[in-house]
C-alpha positions in Angstrom: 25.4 -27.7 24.0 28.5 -27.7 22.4 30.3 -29.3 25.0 27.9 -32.5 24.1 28.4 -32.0 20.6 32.4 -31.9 21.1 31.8 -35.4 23.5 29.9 -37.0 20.6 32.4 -36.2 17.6 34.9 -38.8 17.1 38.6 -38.1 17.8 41.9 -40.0 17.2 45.1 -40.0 18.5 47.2 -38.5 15.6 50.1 -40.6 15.3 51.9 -37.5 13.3 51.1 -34.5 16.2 50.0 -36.9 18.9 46.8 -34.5 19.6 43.6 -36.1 20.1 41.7 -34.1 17.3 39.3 -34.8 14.9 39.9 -37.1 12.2 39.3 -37.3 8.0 36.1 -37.3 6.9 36.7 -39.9 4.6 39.8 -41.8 3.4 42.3 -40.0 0.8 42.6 -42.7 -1.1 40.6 -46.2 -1.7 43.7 -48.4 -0.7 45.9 -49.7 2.6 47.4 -46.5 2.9 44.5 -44.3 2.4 42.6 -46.3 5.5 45.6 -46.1 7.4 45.6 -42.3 6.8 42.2 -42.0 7.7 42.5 -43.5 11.2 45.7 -42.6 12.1 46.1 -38.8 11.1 43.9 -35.7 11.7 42.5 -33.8 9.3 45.2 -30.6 10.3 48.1 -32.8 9.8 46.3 -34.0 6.4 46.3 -30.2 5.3 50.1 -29.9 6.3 50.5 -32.5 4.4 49.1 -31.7 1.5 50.4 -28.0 1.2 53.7 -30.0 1.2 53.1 -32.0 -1.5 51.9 -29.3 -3.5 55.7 -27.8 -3.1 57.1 -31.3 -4.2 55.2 -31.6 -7.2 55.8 -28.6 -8.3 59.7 -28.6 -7.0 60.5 -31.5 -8.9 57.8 -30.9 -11.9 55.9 -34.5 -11.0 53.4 -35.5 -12.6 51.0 -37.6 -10.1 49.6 -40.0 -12.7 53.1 -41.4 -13.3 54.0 -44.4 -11.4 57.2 -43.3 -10.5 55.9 -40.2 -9.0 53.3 -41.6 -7.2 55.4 -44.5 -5.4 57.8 -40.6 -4.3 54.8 -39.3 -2.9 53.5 -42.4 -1.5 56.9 -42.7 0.3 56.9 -38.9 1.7 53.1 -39.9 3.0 55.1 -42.7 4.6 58.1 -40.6 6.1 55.9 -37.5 7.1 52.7 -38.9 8.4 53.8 -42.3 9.9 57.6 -42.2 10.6 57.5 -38.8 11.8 60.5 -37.9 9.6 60.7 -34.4 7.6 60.9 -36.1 4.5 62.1 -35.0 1.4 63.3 -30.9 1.8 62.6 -28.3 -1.0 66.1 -27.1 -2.1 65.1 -23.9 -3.4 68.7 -22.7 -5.0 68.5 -25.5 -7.4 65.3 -24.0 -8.8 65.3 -24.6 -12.5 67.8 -27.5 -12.7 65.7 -30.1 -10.7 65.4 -33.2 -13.4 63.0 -35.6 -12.3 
């Protein structure tokens, strides 16, 4: 039985791990990028993701409803998820003197 199930669900090539696995459920966002996301990366690589931008934002004190901050993140999303670059790194012996 499962082995039907696990023919039935959908699966993706993830263009960040390059596993076939299981995509989003839904796009992250409700723009280019956000369907991009959803039929490009799995939902793992999504989680990665986010746990990394939780560390930005609150590296670099962003706030996400600020322009600015948003076109950083949207650049990282572009980096880690698409270019398959590290992106930006967390320089933890600056903590405290990070001006954004």
């Amino acid at each position: 039985m499962s082995e039907l199930r696990a023919m039935s669900e959908p699966m993706i090539q993830c263009r960040r791990c390059g596993k076939e696995a299981a995509p989003l459920t839904k796009a992250p966002f409700r723009t280019e990028l956000g369907e991009r996301i959803a039929r490009g990366i799995c939902a793992a690589c999504w989680q990665d993701w986010l746990k990394h931008q939780t560390l930005l934002i609150n590296h670099y004190g962003l706030d996400p409803r600020d322009r600015k901050a948003k076109e950083f993140l949207y650049e990282q999303i572009e980096q880690v998820l698409f270019e398959g670059e590290r992106g930006e790194e967390i320089d933890t012996t600056k903590q405290g003197s990070i001006e954004w």
